[in-house]
N, C-alpha and C positions, 0 to 999 in steps of 0.2 A: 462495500455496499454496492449491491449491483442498479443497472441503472435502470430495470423499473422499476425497483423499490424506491429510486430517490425519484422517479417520476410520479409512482402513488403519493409521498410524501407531497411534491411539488401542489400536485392537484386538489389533494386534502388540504392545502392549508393558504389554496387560492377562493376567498372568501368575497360575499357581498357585501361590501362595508356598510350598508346603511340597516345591514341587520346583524342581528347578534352571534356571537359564536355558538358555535352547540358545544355543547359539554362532549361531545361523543370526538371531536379533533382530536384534541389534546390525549385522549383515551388513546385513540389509537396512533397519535403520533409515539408514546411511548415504544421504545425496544422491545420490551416483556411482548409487548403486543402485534408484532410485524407480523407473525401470521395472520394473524386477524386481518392487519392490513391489506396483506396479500393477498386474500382471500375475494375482500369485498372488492379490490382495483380489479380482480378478474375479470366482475361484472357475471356473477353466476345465476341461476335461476332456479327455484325450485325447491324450495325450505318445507315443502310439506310434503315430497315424494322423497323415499328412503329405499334405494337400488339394494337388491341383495348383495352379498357379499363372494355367493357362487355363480359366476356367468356360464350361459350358454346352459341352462338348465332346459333339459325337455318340457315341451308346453304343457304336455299331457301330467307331468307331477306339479306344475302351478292349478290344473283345472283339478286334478284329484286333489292335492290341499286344501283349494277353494270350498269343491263341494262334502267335503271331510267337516269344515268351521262350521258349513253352512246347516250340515242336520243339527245344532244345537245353538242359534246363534238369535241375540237381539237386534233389534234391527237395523237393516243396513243401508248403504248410499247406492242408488240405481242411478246411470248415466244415458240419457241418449245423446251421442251426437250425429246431427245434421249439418256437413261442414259447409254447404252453401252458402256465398259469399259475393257480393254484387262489385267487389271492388279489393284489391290488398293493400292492407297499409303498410305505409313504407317501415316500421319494426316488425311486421308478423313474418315467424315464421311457420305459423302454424298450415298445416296440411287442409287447404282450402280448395273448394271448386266453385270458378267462378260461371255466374250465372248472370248475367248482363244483356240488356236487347232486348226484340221484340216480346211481350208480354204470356205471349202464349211457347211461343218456345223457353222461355224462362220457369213458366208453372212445369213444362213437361223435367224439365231434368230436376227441378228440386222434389218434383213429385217420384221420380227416381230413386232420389235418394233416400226420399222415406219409404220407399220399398226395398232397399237393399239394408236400411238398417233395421225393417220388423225381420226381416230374411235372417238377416245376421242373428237377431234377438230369439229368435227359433231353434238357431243352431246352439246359442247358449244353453237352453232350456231341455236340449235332448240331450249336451254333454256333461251337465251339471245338472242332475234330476231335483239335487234341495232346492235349486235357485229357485224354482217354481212355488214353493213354500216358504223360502224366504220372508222373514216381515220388512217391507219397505218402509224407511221413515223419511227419506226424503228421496224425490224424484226430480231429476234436473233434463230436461230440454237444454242444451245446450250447441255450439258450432264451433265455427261459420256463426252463420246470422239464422238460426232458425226460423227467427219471425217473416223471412221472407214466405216461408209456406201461407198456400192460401189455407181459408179456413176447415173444407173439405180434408183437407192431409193432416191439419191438426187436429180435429176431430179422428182421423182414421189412427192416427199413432195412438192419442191418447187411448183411443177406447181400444187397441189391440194391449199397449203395458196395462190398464184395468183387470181386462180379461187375463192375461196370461200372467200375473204377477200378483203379488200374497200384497195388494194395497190395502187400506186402512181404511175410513172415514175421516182421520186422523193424517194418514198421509200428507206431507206438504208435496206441492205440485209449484217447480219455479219452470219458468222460460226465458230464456234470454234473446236480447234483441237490441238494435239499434235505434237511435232515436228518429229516424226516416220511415222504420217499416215498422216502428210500434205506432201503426195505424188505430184512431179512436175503434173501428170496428174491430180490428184483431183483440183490440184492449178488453172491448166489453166479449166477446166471443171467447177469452180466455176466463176470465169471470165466470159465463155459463158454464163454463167446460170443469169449476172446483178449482182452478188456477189460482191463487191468492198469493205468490210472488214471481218478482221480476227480478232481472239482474239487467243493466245498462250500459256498453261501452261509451260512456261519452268521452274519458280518456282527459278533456278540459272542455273551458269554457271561455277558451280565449281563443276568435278566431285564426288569427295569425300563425297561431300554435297548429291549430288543426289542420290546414292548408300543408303547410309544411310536412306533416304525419302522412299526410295523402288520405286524410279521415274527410269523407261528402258527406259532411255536415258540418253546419254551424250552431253557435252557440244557443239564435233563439229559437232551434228545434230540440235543443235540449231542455231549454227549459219549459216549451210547449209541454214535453213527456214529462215532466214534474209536476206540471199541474194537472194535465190531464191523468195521472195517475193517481194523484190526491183526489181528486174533484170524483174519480169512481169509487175511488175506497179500498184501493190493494192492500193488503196488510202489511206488505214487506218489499220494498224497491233495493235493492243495491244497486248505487254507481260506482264504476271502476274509474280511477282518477289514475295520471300516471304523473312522476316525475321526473325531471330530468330531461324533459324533450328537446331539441333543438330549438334554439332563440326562447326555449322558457326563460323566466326570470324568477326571482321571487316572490316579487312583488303578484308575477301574474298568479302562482300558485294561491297566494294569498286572498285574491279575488275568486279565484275556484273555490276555495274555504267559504266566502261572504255567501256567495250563492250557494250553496250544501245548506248553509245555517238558514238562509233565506225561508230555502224550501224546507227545512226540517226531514233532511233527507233519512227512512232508517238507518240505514246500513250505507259502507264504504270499504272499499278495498284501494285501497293507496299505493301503487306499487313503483316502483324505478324504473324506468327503461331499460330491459337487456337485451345487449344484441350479442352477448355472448354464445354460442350454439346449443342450443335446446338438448343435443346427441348426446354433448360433454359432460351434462349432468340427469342424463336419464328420465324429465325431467314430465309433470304431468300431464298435457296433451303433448306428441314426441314433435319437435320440428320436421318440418319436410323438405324444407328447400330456406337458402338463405335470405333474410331481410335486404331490401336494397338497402339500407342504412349498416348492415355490417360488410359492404365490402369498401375497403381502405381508401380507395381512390375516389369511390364517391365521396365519403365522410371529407379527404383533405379537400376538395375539390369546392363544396360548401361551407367548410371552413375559408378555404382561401377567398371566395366570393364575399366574406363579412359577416358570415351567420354562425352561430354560438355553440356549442356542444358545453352545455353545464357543468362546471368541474366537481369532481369526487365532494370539494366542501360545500359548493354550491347547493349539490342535493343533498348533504345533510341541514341545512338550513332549512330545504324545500322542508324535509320531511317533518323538522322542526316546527315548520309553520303548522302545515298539518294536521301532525299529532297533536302538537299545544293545546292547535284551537280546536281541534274536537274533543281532547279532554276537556277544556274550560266549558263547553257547550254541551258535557254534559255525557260524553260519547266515551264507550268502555273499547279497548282492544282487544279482542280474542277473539281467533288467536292472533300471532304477528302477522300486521297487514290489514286486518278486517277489523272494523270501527262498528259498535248498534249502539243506536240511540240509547238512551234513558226510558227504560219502559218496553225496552226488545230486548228479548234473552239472542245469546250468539247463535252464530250461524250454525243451525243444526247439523248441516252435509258435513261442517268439517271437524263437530263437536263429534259427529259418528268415526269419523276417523282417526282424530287425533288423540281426543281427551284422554288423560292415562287411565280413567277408569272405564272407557271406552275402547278405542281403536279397534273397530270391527271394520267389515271388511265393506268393500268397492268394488262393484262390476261395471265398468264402461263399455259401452255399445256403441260402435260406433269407427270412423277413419282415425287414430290416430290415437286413441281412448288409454287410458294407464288403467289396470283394476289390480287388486291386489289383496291377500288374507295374512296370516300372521307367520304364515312361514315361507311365502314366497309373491313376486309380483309378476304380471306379463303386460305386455306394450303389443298393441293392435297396428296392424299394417298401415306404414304414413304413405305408403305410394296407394297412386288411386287406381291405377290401371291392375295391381299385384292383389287389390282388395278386392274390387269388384270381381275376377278371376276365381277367386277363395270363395265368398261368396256364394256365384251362380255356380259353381262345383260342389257346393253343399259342406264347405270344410271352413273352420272354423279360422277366420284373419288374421290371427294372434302370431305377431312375426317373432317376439323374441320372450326367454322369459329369465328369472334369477331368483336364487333360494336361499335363506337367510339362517346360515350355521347359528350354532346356541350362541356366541358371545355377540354376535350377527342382530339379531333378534334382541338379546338384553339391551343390544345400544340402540336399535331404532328405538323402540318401545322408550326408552329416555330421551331421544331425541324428539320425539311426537311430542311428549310431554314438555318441555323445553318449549316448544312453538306455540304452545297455548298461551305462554305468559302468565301462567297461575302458577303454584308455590305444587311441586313433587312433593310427593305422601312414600314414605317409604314404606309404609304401612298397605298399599296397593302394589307395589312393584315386589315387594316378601310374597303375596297373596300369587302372585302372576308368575315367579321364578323361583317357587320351591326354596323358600327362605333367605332365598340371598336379599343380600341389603345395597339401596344405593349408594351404602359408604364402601362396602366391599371393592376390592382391587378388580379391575383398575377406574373403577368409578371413581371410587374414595381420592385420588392422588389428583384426579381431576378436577372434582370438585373444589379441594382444596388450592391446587394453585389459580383457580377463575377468585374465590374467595379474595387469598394477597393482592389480586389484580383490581380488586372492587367490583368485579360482575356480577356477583350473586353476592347472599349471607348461607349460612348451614344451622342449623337445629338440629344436631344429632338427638338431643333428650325427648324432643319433638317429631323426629323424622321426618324433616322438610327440605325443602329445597327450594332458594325462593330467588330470582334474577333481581338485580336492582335495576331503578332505570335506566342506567345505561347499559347495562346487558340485554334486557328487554330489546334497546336499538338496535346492537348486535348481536341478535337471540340467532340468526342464520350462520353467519361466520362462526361463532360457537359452536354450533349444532358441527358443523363439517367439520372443523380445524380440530376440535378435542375430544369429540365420540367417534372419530373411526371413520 
């Protein structure tokens, strides 16, 4: 037995005692199941992006693929990002520019940026002639902190992807932001602009927690933006929730639960803290530089000081909290990760993606952007000096790409499907791969041993595929350790 496997064991089965076990320990304390274990002690990231299986593929056959789906394709995920960022928190390691200081040189460089991502968005549009007819169904502003733009730049993005992109009436239009720069005037000015959802880093609602993250904010600017979000009428808020932060507890998750339920929040995304390397797993906006919290000697450093790093069973408890209570409150998962209310259908951007009777395609615009169609994906430049460069040269950012052989392709397409948490239709996967079935080899042999394990059930006379709930827990470790 090597010794981080008895170190994952150690950690999974160091518990809160004044809360209950999860059912998901004992799962994966099991032998049959050390992959799994091994998988999840990684600490990996990224259950919804699926890296081809051919590297080092030329960009120019990811853009000819792309624009290949795209003359005949229902509608798809558009991305902008704006990665301007007033501050890094101590997990990101996302490809951020920071923007901090005097006011007017702060609007100049984010106003920068949204000229180098219409710039970028142009360059799309002459390399990829469908994308322009493209039907959009969901449009995501995303970072960085885009809400730092003033309103002049939001106004000028929006009305450039209007004009140069196949939107709808019907289009959803989200933005994301923080709880300090979703100013009431941004809120309502996003309103006028056909904006009808948000997405929110609040991450928690326990300051202690925050401070420690390096997140400048506190908990009653979050819940300012909860009511001032209600009180306007947004149709759709998502808050992203994280677990596992340093000195979290359970208990404090559990209080992030009261207030969600408080406000009747729609939407959640619940996610782990990973400070494993964004690079390692290909993963959807790419890292760019490491988290001050993944490097080793900080971490023993506050540890040794008396501060907490949550063990592997800790945060299945967290999650337990969580899920429980947002299932009892009412709240559906899909796919893993993301929680709608009772009375909100799931999140459309990842239902374009993922769903098996779905998975169309994704163009991210933007520093650091993943997009991706059915036979290959490519990853946008994380360095900002190698972007900008690309850019003002008139050539297209896109630093790397990967293409997805036939058995390549059958297993994403099952593992999309798998992250949704609804039951496989074999009856959709025969339709998509010229007959084959998902009992066929080597699906079939897979299936089957998740089955003895208790992960899933099978209905061949049915043609289903359906996770229990504790596969559903470990729908990601699944996804990597037995499809490829």
């Amino acid at each position: 037995m090597s010794d981080a496997y008895e170190d994952a064991l150690a950690s999974l089965s160091h518990l809160d005692p004044d809360h209950p076990r999860p059912a998901v320990v004992d799962v994966l304390a099991a032998p049959e199941n050390r992959r799994l274990l091994e998988y999840v002690a990684l600490d990996p990231f990224g259950s919804h992006v699926f890296p081809g299986d051919i590297p080092d593929a030329p960009v120019d056959s990811f853009l000819d693929d792309l624009n290949a789906q795209l003359a005949n394709t229902r509608s798809i995920h558009l991305w902008s990002y704006i990665p301007t960022c007033s501050y890094r928190c101590r997990f990101c390691q996302y490809p951020v520019v920071l923007v901090k200081g005097d006011p007017t040189v702060t609007r100049a460089k984010v106003d920068r940026w949204v000229d180098l991502n219409i710039r970028e968005a142009q360059l799309w549009l002459d390399r990829v002639p469908n994308l322009r007819d493209a039907p959009i169904g969901e449009f995501n502003v995303f970072g960085g902190t885009p809400s730092l733009m003033s309103l002049d730049a939001v106004a000028r993005l929006l009305d450039f992807y209007r004009a140069n992109f196949a939107f709808a009436p019907d289009t959803a239009i989200r933005f994301e932001g923080d709880p300090t720069t979703f100013t009431e005037p941004l809120l309502e000015f996003l309103l006028e602009q056909g904006c009808r959802k948000l997405s929110c880093g609040v991450q928690s609602f326990d300051d202690p927690v925050l401070r420690l993250s390096g997140r400048e904010h506190e908990a009653v600017e979050c819940r300012a933006f909860l009511a001032n979000t209600r009180r306007l009428g947004f149709d759709w808020v998502t808050v992203d929730l994280m677990y596992g932060l340093l000195d979290q507890t359970v208990d404090s998750v559990r209080r992030d639960l009261d207030t969600v339920r408080e406000y009747e929040v729609p939407g959640l995304v619940c996610t782990k803290l990973h400070l494993r390397s964004y690079a390692d797993t290909r993963t959807g906006v790419a890292g760019d530089r490491p988290a001050a919290w993944q490097f080793t000697g900080y971490r023993d450093r506050l540890a040794a000081a008396g501060h907490h790093w949550p063990t592997l069973g800790e945060q299945y408890q967290m999650r337990d909290v969580l899920a429980g209570g947002l299932t009892a409150a009412g709240y559906r998962e899909h796919p893993t990760m993301y929680f709608h209310r009772a009375g909100h259908a799931p999140e459309l951007w990842k239902a374009i993606m993922v769903d098996q009777d779905r998975q169309d395609a994704e163009v991210a615009i933007g520093l650091g952007g993943s997009s991706s169609c059915r036979r290959s994906e490519a990853m946008t430049e994380v360095n900002e000096r190698r972007y900008v460069e690309a850019v003002e040269a008139g050539v297209l950012p896109l630093a790397s790409a990967t293409r997805f052989g036939p058995l390549a392709t059958e297993s994403r397409s099952i593992k999309m499907a798998l992250s949704t948490l609804q039951p496989l239709r074999d009856g959709l996967h025969r339709e998509r791969f010229e007959g084959r079935s998902l009992f066929d080899e080597p699906w079939g042999s897979a299936f089957a041993a998740l089955e003895r394990r208790g992960l899933l059930t099978t209905e061949r006379d049915a043609g289903s595929v359906t996770l229990t709930s504790t596969g559903e827990v470990l729908v990601e470790a699944i996804m990597h350790t037995e499809f490829g």
